[in-house]
N, C-alpha and C positions, 0 to 999 in steps of 0.2 A: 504494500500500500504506500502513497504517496505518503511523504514526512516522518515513515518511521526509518529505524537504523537497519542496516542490511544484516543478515543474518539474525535478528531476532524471531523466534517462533509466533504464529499465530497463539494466544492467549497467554504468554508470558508476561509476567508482572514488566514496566519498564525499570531498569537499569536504579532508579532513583529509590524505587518502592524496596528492591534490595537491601538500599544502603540505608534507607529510613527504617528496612526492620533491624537489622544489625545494630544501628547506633540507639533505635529503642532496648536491645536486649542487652547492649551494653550498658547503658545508663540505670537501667533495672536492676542490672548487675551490681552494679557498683553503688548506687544509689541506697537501695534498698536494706542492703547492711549496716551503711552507714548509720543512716538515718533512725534503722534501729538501736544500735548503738549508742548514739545521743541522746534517743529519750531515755535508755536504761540510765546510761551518765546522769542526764540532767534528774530524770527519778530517786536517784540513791542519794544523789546533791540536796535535793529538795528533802527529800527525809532525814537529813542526817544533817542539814542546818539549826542552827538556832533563830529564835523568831525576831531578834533584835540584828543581825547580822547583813549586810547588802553581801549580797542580792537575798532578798526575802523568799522566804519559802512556799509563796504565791507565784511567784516571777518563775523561779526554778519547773516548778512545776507545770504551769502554761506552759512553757516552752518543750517539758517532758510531754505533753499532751500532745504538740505542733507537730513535735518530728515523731512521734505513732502516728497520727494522722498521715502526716506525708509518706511514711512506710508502709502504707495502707495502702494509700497513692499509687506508691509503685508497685506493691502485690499487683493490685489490678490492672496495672498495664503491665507488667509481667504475664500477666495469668491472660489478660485479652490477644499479646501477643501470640503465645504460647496456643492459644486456641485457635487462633488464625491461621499460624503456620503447620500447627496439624491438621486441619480442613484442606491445606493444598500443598 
């Protein structure tokens, strides 16, 4: 067909949807531990503050809450990816 690249097969992802899944399953990768990671940190911070000390044991904890959240975040685009590319 007119304006695609030669040699590509009829029904093949293009070239970009590749690298767009790659660099989602890297960031998943790497993202996803992290981010766990920081809320366990910032969790055991937040418990193991005293209530007079900066950063207060509210702040700690929000922020233990953010990065579960975000690790959530990337489960499920892990887990969307991951679903995606076993479909084809």
């Amino acid at each position: 067909m007119e304006g695609e690249r030669p040699g590509r097969h009829v029904g093949e992802p293009p070239l970009h949807a590749h690298r767009a899944r790659r660099l989602g399953h890297l960031l998943t990768h790497l993202y996803m531990p992290l981010f766990l990671a920081l809320a366990v940190l910032f969790g055991v911070w937040a418990i193991r503050s005293l209530g007079g000390d900066p950063p207060s044991p509210w702040a700690l904890a929000v922020l233990a809450l953010l990065f579960a959240v975000l690790a959530l975040l990337a489960l499920a685009v892990f887990s969307a990816l991951h679903h995606r590319h076993r479909d084809h």
